[in-house]
N, CA, C and O atoms as a GROMACS GRO file, in nm:
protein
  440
    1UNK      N    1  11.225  -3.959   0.577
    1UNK     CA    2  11.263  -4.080   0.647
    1UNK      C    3  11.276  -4.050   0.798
    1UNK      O    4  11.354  -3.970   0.848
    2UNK      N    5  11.191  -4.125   0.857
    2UNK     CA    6  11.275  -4.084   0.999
    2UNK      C    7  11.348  -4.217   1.120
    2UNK      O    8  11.331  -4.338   1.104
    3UNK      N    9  11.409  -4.167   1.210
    3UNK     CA   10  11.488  -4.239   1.239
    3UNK      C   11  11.412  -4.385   1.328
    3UNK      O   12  11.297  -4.405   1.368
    4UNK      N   13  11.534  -4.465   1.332
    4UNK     CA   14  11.475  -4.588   1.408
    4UNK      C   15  11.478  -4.564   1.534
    4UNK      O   16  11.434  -4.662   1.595
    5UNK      N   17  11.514  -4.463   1.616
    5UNK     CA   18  11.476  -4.425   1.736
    5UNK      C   19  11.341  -4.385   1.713
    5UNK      O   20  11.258  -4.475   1.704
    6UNK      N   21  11.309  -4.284   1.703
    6UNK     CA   22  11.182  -4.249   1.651
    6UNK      C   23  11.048  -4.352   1.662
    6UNK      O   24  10.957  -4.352   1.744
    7UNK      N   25  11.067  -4.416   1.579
    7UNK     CA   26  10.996  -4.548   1.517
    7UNK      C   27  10.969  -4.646   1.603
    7UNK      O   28  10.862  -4.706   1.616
    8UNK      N   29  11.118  -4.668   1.692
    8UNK     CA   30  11.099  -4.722   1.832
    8UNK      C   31  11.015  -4.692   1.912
    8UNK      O   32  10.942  -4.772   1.972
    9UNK      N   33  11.015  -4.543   1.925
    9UNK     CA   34  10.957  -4.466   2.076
    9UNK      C   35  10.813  -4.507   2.018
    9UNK      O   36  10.753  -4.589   2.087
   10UNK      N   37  10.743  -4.460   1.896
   10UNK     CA   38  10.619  -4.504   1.859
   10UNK      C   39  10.577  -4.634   1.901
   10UNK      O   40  10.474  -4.656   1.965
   11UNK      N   41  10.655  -4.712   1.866
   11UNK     CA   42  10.611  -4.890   1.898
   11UNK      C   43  10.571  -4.867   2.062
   11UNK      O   44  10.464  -4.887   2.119
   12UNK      N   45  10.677  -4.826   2.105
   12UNK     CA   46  10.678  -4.830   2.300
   12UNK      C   47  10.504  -4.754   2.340
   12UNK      O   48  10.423  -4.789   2.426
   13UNK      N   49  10.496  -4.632   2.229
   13UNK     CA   50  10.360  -4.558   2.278
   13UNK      C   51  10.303  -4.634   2.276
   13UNK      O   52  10.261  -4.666   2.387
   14UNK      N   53  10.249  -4.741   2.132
   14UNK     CA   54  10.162  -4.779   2.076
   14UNK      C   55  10.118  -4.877   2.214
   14UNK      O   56  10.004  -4.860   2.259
   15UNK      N   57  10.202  -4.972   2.274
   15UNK     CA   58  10.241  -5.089   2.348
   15UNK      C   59  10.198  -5.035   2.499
   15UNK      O   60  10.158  -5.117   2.581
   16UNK      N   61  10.209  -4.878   2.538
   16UNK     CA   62  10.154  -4.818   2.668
   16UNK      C   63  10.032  -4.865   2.703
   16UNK      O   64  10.022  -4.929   2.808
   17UNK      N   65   9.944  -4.846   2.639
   17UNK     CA   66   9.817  -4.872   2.691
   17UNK      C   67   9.712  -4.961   2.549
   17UNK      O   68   9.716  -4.957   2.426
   18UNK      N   69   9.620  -5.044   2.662
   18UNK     CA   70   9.530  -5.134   2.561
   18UNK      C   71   9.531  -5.050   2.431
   18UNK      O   72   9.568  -5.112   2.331
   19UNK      N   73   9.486  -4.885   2.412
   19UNK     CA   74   9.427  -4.867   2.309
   19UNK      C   75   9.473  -4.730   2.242
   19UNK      O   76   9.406  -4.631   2.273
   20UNK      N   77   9.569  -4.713   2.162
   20UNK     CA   78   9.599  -4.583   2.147
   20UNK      C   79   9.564  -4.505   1.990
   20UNK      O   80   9.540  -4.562   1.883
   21UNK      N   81   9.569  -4.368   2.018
   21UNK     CA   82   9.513  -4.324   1.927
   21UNK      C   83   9.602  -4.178   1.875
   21UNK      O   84   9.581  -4.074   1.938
   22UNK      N   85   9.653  -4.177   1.813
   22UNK     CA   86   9.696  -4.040   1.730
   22UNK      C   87   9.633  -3.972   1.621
   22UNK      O   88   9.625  -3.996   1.501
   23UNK      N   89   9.577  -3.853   1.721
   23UNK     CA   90   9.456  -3.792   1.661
   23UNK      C   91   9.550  -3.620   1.660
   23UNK      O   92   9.670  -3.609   1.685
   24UNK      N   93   9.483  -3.536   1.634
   24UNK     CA   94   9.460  -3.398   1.581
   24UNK      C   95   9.313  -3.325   1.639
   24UNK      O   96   9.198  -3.365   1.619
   25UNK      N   97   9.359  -3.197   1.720
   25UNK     CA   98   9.234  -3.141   1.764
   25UNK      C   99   9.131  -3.086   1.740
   25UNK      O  100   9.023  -3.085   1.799
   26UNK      N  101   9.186  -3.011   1.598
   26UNK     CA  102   9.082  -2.987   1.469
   26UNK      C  103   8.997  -3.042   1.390
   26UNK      O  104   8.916  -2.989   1.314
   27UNK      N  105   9.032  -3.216   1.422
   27UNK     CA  106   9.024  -3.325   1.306
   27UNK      C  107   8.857  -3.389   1.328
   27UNK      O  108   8.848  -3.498   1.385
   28UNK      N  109   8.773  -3.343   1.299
   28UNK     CA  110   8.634  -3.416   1.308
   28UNK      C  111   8.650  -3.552   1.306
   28UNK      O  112   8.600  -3.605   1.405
   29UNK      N  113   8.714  -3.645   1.212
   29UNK     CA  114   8.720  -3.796   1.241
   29UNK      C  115   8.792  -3.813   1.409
   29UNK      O  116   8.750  -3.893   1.492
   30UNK      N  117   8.863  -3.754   1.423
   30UNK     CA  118   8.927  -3.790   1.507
   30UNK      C  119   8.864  -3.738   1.633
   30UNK      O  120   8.914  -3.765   1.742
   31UNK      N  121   8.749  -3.660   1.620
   31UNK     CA  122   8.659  -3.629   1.765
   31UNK      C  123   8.568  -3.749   1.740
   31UNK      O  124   8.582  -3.838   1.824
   32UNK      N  125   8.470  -3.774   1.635
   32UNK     CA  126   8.386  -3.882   1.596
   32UNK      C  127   8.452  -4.015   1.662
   32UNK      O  128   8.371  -4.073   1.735
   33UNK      N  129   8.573  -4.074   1.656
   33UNK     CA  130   8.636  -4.179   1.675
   33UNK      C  131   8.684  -4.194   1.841
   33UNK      O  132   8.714  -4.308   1.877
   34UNK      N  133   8.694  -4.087   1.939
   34UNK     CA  134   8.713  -4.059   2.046
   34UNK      C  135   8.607  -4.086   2.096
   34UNK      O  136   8.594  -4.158   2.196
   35UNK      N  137   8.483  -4.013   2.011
   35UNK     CA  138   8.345  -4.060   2.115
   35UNK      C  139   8.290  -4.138   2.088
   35UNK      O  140   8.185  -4.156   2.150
   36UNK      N  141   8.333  -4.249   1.958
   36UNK     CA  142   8.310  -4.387   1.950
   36UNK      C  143   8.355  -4.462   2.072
   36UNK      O  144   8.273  -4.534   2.129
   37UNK      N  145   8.492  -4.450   2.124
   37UNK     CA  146   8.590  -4.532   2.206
   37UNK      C  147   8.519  -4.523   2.320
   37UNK      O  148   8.483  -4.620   2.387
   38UNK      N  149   8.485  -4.334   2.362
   38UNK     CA  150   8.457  -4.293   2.514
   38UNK      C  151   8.320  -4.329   2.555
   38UNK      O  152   8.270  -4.406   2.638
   39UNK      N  153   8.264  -4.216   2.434
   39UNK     CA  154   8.113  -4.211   2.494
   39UNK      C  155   7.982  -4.341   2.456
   39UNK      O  156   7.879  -4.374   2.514
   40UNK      N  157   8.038  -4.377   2.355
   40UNK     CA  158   7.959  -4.498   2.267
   40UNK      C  159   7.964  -4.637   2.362
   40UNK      O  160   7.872  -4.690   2.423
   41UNK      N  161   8.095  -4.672   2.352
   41UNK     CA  162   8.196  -4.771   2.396
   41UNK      C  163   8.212  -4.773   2.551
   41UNK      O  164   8.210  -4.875   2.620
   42UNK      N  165   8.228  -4.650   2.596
   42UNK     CA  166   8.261  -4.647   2.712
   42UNK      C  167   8.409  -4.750   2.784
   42UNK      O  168   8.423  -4.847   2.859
   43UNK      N  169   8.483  -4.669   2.717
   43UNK     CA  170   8.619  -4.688   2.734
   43UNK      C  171   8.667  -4.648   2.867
   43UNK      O  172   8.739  -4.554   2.831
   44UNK      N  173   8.674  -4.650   2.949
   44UNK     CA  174   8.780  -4.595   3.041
   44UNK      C  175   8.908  -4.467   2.984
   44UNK      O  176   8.994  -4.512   2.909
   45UNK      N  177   8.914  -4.373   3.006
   45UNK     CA  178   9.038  -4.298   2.958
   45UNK      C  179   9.164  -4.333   3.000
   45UNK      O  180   9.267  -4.298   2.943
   46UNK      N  181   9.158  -4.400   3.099
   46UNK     CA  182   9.289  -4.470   3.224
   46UNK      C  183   9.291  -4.600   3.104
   46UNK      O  184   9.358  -4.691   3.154
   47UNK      N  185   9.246  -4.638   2.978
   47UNK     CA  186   9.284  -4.741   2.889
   47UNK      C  187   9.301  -4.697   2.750
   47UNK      O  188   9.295  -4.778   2.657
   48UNK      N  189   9.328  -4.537   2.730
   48UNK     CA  190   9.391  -4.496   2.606
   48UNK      C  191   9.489  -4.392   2.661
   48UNK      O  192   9.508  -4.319   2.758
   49UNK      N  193   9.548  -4.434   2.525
   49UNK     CA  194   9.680  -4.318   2.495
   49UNK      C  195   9.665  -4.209   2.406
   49UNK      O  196   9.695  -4.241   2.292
   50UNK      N  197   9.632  -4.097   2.417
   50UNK     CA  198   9.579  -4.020   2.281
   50UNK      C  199   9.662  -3.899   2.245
   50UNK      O  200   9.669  -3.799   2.317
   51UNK      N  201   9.733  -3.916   2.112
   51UNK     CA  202   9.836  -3.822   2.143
   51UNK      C  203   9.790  -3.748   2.035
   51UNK      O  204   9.773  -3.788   1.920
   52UNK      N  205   9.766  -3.615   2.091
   52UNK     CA  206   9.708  -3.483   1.965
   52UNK      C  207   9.880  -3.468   1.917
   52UNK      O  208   9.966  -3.449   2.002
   53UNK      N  209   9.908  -3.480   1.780
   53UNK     CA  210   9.978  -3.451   1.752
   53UNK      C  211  10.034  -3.325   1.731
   53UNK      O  212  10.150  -3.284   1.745
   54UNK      N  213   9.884  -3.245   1.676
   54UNK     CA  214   9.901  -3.111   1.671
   54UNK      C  215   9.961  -3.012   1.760
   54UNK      O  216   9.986  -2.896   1.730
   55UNK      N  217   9.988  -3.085   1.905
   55UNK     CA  218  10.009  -2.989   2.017
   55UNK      C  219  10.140  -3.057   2.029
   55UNK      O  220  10.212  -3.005   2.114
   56UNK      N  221  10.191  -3.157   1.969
   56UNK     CA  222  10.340  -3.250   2.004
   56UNK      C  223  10.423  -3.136   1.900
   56UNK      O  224  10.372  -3.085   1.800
   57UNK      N  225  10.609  -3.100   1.968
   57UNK     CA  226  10.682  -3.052   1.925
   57UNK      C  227  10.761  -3.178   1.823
   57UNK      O  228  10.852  -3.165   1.741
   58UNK      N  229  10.685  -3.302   1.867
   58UNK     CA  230  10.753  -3.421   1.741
   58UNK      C  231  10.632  -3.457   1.691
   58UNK      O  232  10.627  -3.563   1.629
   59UNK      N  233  10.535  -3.394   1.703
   59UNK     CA  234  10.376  -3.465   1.614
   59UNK      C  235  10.397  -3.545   1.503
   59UNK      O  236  10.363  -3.658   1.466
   60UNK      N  237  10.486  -3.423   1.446
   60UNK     CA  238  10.522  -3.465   1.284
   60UNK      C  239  10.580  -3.591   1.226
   60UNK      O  240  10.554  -3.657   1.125
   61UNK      N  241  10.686  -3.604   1.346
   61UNK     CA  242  10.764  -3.730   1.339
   61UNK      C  243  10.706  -3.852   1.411
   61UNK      O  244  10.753  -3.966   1.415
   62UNK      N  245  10.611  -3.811   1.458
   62UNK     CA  246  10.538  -3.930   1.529
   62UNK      C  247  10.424  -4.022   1.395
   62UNK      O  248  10.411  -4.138   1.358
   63UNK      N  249  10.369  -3.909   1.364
   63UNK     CA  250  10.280  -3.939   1.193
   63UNK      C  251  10.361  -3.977   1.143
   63UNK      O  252  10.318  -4.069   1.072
   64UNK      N  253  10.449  -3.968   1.133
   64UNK     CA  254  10.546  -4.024   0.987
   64UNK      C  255  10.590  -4.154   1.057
   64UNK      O  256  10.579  -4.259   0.995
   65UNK      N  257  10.625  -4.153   1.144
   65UNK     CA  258  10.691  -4.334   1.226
   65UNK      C  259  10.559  -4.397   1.196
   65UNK      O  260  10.550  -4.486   1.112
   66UNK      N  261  10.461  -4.353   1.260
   66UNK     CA  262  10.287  -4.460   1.203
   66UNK      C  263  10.306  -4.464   1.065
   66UNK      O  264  10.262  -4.569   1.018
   67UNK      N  265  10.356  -4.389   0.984
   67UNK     CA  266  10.295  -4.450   0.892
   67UNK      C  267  10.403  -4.483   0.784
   67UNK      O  268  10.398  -4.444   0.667
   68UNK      N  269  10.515  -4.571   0.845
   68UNK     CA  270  10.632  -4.624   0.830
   68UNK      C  271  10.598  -4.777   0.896
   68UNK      O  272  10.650  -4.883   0.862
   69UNK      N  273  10.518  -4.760   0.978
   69UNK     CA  274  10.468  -4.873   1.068
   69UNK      C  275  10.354  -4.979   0.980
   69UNK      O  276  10.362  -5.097   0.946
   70UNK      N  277  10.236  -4.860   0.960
   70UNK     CA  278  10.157  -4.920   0.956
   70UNK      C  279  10.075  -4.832   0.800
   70UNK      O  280   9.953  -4.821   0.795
   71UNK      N  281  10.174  -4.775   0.678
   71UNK     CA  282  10.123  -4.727   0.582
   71UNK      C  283   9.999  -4.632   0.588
   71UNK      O  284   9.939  -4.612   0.482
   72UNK      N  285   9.958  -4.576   0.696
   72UNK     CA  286   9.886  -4.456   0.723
   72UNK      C  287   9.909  -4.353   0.740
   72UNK      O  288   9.960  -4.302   0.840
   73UNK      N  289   9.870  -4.298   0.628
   73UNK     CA  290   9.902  -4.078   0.636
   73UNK      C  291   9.852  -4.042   0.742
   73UNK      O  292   9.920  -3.972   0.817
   74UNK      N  293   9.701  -4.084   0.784
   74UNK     CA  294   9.601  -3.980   0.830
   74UNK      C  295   9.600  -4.017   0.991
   74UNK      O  296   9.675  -4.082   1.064
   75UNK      N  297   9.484  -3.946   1.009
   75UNK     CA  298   9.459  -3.952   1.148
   75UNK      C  299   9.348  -3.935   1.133
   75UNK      O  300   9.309  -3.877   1.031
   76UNK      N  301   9.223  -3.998   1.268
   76UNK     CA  302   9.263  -4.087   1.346
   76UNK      C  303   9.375  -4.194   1.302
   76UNK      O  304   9.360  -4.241   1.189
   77UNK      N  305   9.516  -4.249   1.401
   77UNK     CA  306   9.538  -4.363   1.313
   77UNK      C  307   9.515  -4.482   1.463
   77UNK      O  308   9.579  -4.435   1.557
   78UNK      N  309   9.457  -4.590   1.496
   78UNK     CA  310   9.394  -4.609   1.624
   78UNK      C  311   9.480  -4.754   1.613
   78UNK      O  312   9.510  -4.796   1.501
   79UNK      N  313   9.507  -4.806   1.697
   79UNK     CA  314   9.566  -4.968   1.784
   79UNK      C  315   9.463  -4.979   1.892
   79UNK      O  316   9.420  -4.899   1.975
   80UNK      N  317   9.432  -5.119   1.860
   80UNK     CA  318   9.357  -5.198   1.985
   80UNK      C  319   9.438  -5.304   2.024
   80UNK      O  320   9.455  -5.403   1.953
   81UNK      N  321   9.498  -5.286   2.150
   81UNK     CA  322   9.610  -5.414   2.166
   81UNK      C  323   9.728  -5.455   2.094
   81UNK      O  324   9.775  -5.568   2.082
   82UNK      N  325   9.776  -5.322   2.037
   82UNK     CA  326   9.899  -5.366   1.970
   82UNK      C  327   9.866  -5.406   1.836
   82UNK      O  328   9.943  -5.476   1.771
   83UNK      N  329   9.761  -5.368   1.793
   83UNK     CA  330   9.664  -5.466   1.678
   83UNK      C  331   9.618  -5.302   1.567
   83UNK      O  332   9.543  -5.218   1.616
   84UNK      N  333   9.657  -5.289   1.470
   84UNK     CA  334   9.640  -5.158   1.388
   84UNK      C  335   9.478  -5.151   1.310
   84UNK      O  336   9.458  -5.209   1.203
   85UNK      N  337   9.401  -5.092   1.362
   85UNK     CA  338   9.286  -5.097   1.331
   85UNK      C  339   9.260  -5.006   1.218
   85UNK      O  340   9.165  -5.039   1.147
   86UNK      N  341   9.327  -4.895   1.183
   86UNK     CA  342   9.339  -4.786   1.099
   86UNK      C  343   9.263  -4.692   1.176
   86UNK      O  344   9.258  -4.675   1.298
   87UNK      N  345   9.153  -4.588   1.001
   87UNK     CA  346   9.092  -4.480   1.086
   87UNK      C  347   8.906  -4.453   1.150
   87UNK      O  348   8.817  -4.534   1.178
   88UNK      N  349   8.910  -4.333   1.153
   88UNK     CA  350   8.773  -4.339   1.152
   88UNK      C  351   8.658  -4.447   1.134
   88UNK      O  352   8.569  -4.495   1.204
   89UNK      N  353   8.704  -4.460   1.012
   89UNK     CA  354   8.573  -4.518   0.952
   89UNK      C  355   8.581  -4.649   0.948
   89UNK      O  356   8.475  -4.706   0.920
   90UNK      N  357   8.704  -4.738   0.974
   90UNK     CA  358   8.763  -4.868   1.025
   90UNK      C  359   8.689  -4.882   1.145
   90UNK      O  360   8.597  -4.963   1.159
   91UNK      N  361   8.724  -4.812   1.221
   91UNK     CA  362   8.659  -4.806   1.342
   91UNK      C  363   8.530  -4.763   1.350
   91UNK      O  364   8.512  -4.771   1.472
   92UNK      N  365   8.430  -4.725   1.305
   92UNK     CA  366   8.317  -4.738   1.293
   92UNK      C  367   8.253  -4.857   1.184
   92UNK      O  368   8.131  -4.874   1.181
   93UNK      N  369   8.340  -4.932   1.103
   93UNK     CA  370   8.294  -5.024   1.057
   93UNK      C  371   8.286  -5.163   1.150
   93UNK      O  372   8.192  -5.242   1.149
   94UNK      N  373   8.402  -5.174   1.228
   94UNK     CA  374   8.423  -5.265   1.313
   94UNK      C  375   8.260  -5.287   1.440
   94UNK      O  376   8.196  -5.383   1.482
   95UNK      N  377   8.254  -5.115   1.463
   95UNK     CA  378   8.118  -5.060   1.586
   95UNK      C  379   8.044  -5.170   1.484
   95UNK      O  380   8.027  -5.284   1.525
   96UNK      N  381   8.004  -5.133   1.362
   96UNK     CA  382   7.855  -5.139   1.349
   96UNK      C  383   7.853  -5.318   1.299
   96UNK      O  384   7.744  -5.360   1.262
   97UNK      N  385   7.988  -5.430   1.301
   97UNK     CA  386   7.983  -5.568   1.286
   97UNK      C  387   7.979  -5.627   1.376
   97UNK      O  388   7.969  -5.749   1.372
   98UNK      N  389   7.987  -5.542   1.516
   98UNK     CA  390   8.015  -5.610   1.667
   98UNK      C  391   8.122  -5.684   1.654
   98UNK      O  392   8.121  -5.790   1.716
   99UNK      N  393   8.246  -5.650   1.569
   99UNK     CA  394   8.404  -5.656   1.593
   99UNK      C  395   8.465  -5.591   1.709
   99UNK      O  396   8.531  -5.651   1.793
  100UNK      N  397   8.429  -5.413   1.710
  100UNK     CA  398   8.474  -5.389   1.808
  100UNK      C  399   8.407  -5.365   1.932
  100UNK      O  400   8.423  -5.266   2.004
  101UNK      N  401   8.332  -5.461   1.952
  101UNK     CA  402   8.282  -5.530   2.096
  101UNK      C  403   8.366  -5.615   2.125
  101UNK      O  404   8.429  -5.603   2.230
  102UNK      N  405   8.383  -5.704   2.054
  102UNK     CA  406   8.471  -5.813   2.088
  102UNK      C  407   8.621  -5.786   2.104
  102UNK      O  408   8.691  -5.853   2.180
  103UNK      N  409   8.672  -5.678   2.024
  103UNK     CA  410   8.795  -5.634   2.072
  103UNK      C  411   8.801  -5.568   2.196
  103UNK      O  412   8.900  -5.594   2.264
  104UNK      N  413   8.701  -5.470   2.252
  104UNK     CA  414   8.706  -5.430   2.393
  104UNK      C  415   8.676  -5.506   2.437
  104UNK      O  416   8.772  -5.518   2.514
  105UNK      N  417   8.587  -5.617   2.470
  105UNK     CA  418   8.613  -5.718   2.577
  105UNK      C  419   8.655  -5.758   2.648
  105UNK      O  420   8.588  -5.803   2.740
  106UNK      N  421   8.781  -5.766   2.648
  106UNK     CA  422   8.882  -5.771   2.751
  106UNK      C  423   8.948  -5.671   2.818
  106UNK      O  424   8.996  -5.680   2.931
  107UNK      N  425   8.950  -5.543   2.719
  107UNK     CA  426   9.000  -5.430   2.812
  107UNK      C  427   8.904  -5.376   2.908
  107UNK      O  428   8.936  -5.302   3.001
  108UNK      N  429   8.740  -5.431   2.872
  108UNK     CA  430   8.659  -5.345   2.972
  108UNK      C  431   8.643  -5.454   3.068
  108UNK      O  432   8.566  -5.417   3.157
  109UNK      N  433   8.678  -5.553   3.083
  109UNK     CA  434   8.641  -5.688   3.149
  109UNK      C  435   8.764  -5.665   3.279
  109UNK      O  436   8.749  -5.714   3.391
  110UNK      N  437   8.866  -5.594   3.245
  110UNK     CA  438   8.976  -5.584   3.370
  110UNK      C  439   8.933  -5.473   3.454
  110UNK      O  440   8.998  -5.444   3.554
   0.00000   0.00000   0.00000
């Protein structure tokens, strides 16, 4: 269980920037899903939040608040706008319906 501070501070990350992502540096989905956002997408980095958990001294507790939040173990676990998209392959399902065109739209439009 972890605490509602905790859980808080997550919401506040999530809420930092258009598009955040709690990934792992080892994690192949979670490089695949980065260069969906960056290189595919062409995201701006100045419009994500990407927190390797693996290198966080609260990683652990940060995974566990997501997925108190939003019922996700894994990682990638990705928000577009405050909006819980899930992982990887969410996010490449969205790429290939031109969903997530329309969800960047507005973040690449500012």
């Amino acid at each position: 269980m972890v605490s509602q501070e905790t859980i808080d501070h997550v919401k506040e990350l999530i809420a930092e920037k258009e598009i955040f992502v709690a990934s792992k540096t080892y994690c192949p989905y979670c490089h695949a899903a980065l260069n969906t956002l960056f290189q595919k997408m062409n995201v701006p980095k100045s419009k994500v939040l990407v927190l390797q958990l693996n290198e966080m001294k609260d990683g652990v507790d940060i995974q566990a608040a997501l997925y108190q939040l939003n019922g996700q173990r894994t990682v990638p676990n990705i928000y577009i706008n405050d909006k819980h998209i899930g992982g990887n392959d969410d996010l490449q399902e969205l790429r290939e319906t031109g969903e997530l065109e329309e969800l960047l739209e507005p973040i690449l439009a500012n």
